[in-house]
N, C-alpha and C positions, 0 to 999 in steps of 0.2 A: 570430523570427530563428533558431534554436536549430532550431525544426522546416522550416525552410528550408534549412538548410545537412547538415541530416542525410539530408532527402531529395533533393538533388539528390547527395550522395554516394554513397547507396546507387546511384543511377542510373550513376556513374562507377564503382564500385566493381562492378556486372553483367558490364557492358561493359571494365575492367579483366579482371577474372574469367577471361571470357574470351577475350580478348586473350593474357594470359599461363598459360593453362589450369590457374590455382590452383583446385584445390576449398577452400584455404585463404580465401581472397580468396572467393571464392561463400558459404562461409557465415559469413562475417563480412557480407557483403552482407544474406542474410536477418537475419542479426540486427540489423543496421543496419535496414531495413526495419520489420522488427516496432519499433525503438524511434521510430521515424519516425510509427508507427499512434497509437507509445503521446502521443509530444509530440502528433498532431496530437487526438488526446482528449482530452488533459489540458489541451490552448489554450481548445479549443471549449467542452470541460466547467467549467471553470474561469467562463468568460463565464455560463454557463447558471446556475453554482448561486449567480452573484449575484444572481438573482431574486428568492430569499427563496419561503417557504413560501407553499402554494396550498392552497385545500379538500382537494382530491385528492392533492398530498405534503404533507402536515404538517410533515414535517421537512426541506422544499426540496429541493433536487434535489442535494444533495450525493452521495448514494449511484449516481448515473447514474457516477460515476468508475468505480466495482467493475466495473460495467457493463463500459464503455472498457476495466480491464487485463484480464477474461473473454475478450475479443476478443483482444487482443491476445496472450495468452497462448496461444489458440488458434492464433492465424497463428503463432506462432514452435514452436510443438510439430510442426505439418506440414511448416515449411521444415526445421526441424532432425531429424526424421526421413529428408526425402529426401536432405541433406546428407551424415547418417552412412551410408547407403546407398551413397552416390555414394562415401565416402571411405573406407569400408569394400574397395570394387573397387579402388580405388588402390591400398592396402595390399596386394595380391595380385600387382596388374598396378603397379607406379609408373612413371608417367610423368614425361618429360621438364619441367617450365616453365622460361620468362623470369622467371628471377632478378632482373636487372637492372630488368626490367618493375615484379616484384613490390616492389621499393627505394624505386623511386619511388613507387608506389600509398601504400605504407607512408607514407613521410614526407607526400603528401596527404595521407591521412588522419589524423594527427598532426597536420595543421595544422588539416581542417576543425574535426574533434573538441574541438582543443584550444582553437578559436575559438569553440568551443559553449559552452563549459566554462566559458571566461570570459566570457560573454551570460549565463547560467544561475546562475551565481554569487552573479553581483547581487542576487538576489533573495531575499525575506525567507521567503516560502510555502513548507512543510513539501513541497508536491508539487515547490517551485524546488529545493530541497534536496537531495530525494531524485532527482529527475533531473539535477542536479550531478556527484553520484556516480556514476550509471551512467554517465552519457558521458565522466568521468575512469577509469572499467574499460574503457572503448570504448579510450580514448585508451595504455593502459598495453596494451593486446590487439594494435595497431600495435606497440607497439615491439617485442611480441614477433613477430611476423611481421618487421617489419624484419630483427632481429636472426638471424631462420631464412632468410630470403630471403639477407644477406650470408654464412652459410653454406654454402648451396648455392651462392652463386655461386663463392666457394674452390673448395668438395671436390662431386666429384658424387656427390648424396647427396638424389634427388627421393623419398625414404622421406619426409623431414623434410615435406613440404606434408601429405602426406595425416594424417600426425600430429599436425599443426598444426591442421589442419582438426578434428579431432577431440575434439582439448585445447579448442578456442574453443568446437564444439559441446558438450561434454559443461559446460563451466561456466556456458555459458548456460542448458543445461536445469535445472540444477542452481538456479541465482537464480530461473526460472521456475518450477520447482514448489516451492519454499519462495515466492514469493509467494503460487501457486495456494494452498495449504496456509492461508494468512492469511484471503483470498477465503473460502472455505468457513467457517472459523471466523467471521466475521463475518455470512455468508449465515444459519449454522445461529441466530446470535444468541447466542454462547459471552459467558461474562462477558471482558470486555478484558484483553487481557496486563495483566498487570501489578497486574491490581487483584485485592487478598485478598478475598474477601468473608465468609468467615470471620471473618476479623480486623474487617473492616469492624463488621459484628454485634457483635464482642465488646464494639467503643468504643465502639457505639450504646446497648449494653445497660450500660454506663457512666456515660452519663449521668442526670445527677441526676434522678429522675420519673420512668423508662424501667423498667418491669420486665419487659418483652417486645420482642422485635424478629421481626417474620416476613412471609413473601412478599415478602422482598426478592430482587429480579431488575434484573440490569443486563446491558446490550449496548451496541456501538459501529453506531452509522450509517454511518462511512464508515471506521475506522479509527482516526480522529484525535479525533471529536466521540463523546461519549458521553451513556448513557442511563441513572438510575436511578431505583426508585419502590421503594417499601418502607413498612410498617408498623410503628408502634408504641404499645404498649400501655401505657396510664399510670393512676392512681387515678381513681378518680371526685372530683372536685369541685376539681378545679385549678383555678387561677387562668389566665387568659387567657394571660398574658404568661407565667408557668412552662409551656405548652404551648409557645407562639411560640419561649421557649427552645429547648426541646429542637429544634424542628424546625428552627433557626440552627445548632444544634451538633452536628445532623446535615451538613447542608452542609458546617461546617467540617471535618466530616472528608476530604472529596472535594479533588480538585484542581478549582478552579473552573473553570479553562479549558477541561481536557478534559472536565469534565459539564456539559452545557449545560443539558439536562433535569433533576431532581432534582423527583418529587415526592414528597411523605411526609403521608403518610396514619394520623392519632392515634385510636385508640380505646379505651375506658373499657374497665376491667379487668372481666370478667365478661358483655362484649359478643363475641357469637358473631363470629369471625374468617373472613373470605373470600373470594373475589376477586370476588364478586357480592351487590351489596345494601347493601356495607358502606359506611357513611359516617361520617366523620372528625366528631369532638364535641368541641364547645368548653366551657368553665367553664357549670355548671348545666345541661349534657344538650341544649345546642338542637344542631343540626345545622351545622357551617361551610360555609362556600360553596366550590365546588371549585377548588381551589387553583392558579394558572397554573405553567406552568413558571419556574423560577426557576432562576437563573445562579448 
């Protein structure tokens, strides 16, 4: 519903545009647009990554999202260039608009918007959420054009669109590339905001048995769902269950929701350390069997 009412908007909002020769109104348009690209990915993608994982994505198709805002983020850096191009010449040259035109567009889009807003609401999903918000900045972006448009229609004073236009374009680039900036960190495989790994280490090396902690590596899949696997180094001749501990009170230190993956990989103190070859020893030196991911 939410990508229904956004894109038949952006279609009214073209054709408003110009009607009332706002470059105001035209790049609220593209930005309308590009979030039009972005609901109708995150509908379709959404459907898709409930498939659950395949031979070929292990880890489901969650990550096609990053995909979806690369796109979209693309479409709205081209329209928002031509935009400030176009509003750029105005500042030079300003032209005349329908104010009056531009009041009414305003309060449409205050309604479609805000009828998005309460659709999108409802919902429990970090991606409802966060698109919640943007179409409450769509919706708060109207009133500020409302509010420029009953100005000019007072005082003539057609400086105010192309400045307007410029204000909406420049904070939209602005969300856009602090997203892009996210994208990339996530692409590169960065450890997740938010997580110390340092610290992580220090707690691991904490617990009771652990007198190594190494090639620990974490990354996020899609932003939201994360990844860790890590090593630890313990005495030779533990007990089963003093192994199975520590690797519980590893997890405990994780947020469960956001690691989905967690594996931890134990080996006997004065067994060569690697990312190849190495396998994880249980009580009396056998070999444990490889461990599933665990939540």
């Amino acid at each position: 519903m939410a990508f229904l009412l956004n894109l038949a908007f952006t279609i009214i909002e073209v054709i408003g545009g110009l009607w009332t020769n706002s470059i105001a109104i035209l790049s609220d348009a593209v930005h309308d647009l590009g979030d039009s690209i972005s609901l109708g990915l995150a509908w379709r993608l959404d459907r898709l990554s409930q498939r659950g994982r395949t031979p070929r994505d292990t880890y489901g198709y969650r990550r096609y999202s990053l995909l979806g805002g690369l796109i979209t983020a693309a479409v709205l850096i081209v329209g928002i260039s031509f935009v400030l191009w176009s509003a750029l010449g105005r500042l030079v040259d300003p032209q005349p608009v329908n104010a009056p035109g531009m009041m009414a567009l305003a309060l449409i889009g205050i309604a479609f918007n805000g009828a998005a807003v309460l659709r999108v609401r409802k919902g429990s999903s970090l991606t409802e959420r966060v698109v919640s918000w943007h179409l409450l900045e769509d919706t708060l972006g109207w009133v500020a054009v409302l509010i420029g448009a009953g100005a000019m229609a007072i005082w003539d004073l057609p400086i105010l669109d192309p400045l307007l236009s410029i204000g909406i374009s420049l904070f939209v680039l602005w969300n856009v590339l602090r997203t892009l900036r996210k994208f990339v960190g996530i692409f590169l495989q960065r450890t997740p905001a938010g997580f110390d790994l340092e610290e992580f280490e220090a707690a691991a090396r904490a617990i009771p048995g652990v007198s190594g902690v190494a090639h620990t590596h974490s990354w996020s899949i899609d932003g939201d769902s994360h990844v860790l696997t890590t090593h630890l180094t313990m005495p030779a001749g533990l007990a089963r269950d003093q192994v199975a501990g520590a690797k519980q009170a590893v997890r405990d230190l994780l947020d469960a929701h956001a690691f989905e993956h967690v594996t931890v990989e134990v080996e006997l103190e004065g067994e060569e350390q690697g990312h190849r070859g190495t396998k994880g020893v249980e009580e009396g030196g056998a070999q444990s069997a490889p461990e599933p991911h665990a939540r």
